[in-house]
MDAnalysis code that builds the backbone (N, CA, C; Angstrom):
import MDAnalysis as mda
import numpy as np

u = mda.Universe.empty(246, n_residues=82, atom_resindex=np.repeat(np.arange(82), 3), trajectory=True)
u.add_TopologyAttr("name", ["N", "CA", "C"] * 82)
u.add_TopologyAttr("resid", np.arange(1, 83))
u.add_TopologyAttr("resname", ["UNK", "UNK", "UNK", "UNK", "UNK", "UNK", "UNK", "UNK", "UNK", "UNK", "UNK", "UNK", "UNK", "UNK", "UNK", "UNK", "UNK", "UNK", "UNK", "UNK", "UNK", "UNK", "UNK", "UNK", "UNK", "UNK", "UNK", "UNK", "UNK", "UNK", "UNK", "UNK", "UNK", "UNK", "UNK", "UNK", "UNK", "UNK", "UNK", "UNK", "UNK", "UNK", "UNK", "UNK", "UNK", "UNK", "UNK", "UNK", "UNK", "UNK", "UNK", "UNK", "UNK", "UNK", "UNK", "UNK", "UNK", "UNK", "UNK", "UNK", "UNK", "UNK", "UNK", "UNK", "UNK", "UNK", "UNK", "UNK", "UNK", "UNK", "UNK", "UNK", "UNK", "UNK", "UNK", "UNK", "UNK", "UNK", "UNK", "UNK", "UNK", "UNK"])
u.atoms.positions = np.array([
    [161.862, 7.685, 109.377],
    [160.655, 8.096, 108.686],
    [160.440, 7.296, 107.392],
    [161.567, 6.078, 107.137],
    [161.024, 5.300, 105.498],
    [160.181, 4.059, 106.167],
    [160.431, 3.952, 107.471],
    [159.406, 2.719, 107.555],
    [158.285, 2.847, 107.017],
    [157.956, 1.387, 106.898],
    [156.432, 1.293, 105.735],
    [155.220, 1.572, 106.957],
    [155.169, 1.366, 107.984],
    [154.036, 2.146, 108.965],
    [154.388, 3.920, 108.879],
    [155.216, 4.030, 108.806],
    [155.453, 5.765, 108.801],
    [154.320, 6.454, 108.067],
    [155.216, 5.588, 106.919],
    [154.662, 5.784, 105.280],
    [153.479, 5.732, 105.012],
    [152.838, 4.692, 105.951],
    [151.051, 4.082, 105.321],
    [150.366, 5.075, 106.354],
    [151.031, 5.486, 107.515],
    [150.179, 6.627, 108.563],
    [150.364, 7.661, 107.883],
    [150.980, 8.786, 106.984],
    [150.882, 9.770, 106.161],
    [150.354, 9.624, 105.055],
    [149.991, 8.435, 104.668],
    [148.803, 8.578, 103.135],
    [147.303, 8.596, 103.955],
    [147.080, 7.921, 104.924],
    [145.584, 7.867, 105.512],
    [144.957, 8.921, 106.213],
    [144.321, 9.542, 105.669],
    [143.828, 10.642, 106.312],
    [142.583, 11.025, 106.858],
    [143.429, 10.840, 108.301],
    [142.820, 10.900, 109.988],
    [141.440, 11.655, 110.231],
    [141.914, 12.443, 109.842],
    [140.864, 13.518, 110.240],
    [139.586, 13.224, 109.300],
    [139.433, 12.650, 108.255],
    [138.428, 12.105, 107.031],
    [138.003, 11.163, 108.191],
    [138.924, 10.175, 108.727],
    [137.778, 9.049, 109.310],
    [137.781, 9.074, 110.534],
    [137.733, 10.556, 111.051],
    [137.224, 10.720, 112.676],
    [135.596, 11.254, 112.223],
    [135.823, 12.548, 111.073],
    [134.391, 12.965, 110.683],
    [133.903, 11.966, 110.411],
    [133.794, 11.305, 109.674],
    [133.109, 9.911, 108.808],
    [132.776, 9.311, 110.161],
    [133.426, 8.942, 111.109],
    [132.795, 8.166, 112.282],
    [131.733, 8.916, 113.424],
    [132.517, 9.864, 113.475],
    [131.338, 11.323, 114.231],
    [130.004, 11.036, 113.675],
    [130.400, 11.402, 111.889],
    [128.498, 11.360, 111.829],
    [127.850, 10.277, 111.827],
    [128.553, 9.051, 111.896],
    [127.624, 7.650, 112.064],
    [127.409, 7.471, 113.693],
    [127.996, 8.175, 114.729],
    [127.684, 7.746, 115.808],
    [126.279, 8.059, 116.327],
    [125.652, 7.228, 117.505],
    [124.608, 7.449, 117.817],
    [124.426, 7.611, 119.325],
    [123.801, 8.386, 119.729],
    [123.561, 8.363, 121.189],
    [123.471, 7.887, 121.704],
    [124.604, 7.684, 122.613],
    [124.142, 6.449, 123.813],
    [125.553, 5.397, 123.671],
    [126.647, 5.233, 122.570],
    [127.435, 4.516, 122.104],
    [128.430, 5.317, 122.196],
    [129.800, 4.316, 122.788],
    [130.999, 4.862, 123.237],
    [131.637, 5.293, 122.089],
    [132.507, 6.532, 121.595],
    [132.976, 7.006, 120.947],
    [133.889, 6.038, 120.489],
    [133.918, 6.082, 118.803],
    [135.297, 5.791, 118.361],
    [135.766, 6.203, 117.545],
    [137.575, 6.225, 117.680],
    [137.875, 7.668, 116.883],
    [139.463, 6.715, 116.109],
    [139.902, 7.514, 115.058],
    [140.551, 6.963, 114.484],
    [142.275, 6.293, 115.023],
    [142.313, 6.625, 116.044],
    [143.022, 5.727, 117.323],
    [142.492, 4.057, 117.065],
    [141.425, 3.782, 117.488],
    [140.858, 2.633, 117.683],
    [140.729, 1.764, 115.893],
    [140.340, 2.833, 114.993],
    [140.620, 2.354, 113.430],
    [141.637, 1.786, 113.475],
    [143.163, 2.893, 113.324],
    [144.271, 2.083, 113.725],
    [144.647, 0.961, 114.110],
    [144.610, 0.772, 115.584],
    [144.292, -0.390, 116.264],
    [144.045, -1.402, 115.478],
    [142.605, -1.383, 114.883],
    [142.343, -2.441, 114.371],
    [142.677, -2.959, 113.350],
    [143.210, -2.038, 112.593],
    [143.966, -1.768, 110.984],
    [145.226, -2.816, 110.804],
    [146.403, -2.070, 112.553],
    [147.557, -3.347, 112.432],
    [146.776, -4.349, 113.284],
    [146.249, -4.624, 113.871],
    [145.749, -6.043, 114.341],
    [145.791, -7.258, 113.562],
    [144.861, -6.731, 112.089],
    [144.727, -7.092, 111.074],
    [145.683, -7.555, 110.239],
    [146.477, -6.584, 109.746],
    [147.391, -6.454, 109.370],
    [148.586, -7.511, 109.407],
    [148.844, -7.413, 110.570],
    [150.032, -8.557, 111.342],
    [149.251, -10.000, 111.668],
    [147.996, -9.529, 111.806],
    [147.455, -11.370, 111.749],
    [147.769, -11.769, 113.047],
    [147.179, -10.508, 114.145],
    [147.850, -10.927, 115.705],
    [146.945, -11.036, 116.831],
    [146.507, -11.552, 117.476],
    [145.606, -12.405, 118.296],
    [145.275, -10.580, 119.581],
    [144.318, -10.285, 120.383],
    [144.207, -9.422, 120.672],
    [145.387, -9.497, 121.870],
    [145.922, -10.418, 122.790],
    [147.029, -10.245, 123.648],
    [148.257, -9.738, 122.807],
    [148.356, -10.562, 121.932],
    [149.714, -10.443, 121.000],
    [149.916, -9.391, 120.718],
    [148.704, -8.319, 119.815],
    [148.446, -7.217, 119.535],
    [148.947, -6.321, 120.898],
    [148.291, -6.301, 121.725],
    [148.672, -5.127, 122.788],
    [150.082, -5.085, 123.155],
    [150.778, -6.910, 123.702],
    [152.217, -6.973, 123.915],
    [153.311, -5.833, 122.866],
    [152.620, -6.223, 121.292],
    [153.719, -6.045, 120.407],
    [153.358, -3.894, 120.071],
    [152.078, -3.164, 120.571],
    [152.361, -2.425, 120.358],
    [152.694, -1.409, 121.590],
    [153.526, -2.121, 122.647],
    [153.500, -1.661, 123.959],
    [155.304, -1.587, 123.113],
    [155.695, -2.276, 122.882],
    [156.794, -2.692, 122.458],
    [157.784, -1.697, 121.363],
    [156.619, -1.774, 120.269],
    [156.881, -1.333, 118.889],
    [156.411, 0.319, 118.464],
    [157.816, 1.147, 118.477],
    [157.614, 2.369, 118.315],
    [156.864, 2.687, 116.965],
    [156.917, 1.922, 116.261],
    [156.498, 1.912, 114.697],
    [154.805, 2.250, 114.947],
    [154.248, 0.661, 115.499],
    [152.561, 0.471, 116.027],
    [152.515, 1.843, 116.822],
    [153.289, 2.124, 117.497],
    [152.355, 3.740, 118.311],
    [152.356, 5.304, 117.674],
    [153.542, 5.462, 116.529],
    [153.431, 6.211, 115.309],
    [152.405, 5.899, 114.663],
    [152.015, 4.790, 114.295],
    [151.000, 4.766, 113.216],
    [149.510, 5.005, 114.086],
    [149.274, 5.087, 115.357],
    [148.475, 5.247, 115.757],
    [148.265, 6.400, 116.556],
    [149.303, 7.512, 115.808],
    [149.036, 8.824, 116.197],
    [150.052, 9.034, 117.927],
    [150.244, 8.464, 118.500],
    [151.391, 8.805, 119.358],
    [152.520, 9.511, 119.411],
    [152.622, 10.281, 120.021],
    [154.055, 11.561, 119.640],
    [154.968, 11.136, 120.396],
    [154.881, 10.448, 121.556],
    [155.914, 10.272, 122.488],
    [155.678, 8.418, 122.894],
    [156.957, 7.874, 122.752],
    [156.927, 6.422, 123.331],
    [155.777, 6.162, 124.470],
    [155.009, 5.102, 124.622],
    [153.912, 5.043, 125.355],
    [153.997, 3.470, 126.016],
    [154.330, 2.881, 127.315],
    [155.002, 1.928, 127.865],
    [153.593, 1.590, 128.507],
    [152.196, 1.972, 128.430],
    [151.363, 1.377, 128.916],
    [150.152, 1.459, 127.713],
    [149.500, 0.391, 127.485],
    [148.558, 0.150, 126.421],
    [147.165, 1.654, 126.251],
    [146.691, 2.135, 125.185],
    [146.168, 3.064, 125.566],
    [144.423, 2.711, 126.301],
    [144.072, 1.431, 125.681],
    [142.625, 1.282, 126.083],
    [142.492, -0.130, 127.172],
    [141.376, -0.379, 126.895],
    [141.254, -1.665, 128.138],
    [141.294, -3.117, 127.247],
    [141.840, -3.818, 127.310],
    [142.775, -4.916, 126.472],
    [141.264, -5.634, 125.891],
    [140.125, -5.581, 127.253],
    [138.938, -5.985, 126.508],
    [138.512, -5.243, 125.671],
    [138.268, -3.834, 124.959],
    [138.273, -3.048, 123.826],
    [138.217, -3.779, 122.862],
])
């Protein structure tokens, strides 16, 4: 629990930017919820190409904690084109 993803997923708070995204959505547009923030947050983060990204958080128990995962997850959660 001292890893620095642990750490940076318990200061950000989830539930602030699922509402915040709820009320900007518009009809007709695929939901996105703070799963997919995530996502894009370490993408960023690590400076990792979108294959690289999926390999390393198929991999990395850390990347699927910080993206709200309770249990190890051995298959990517969305469609790699996402």
């Amino acid at each position: 629990m001292k890893h620095e993803l642990v750490q940076l997923a318990g200061t950000i708070d989830w539930a602030w930017i699922d509402s915040e995204i709820h009320a900007l959505q518009r009809k007709g547009r695929p939901d996105r919820d703070a799963l997919r923030i995530g996502l894009f947050l370490l993408k960023h983060i690590f400076g990792l190409s979108d294959d690289g990204f999926c390999e390393r958080w198929i991999c990395d128990p850390y990347f699927q904690y910080f993206t709200g995962e309770e249990f190890f997850q051995h298959v990517f959660p969305h469609e790699r084109s996402d």
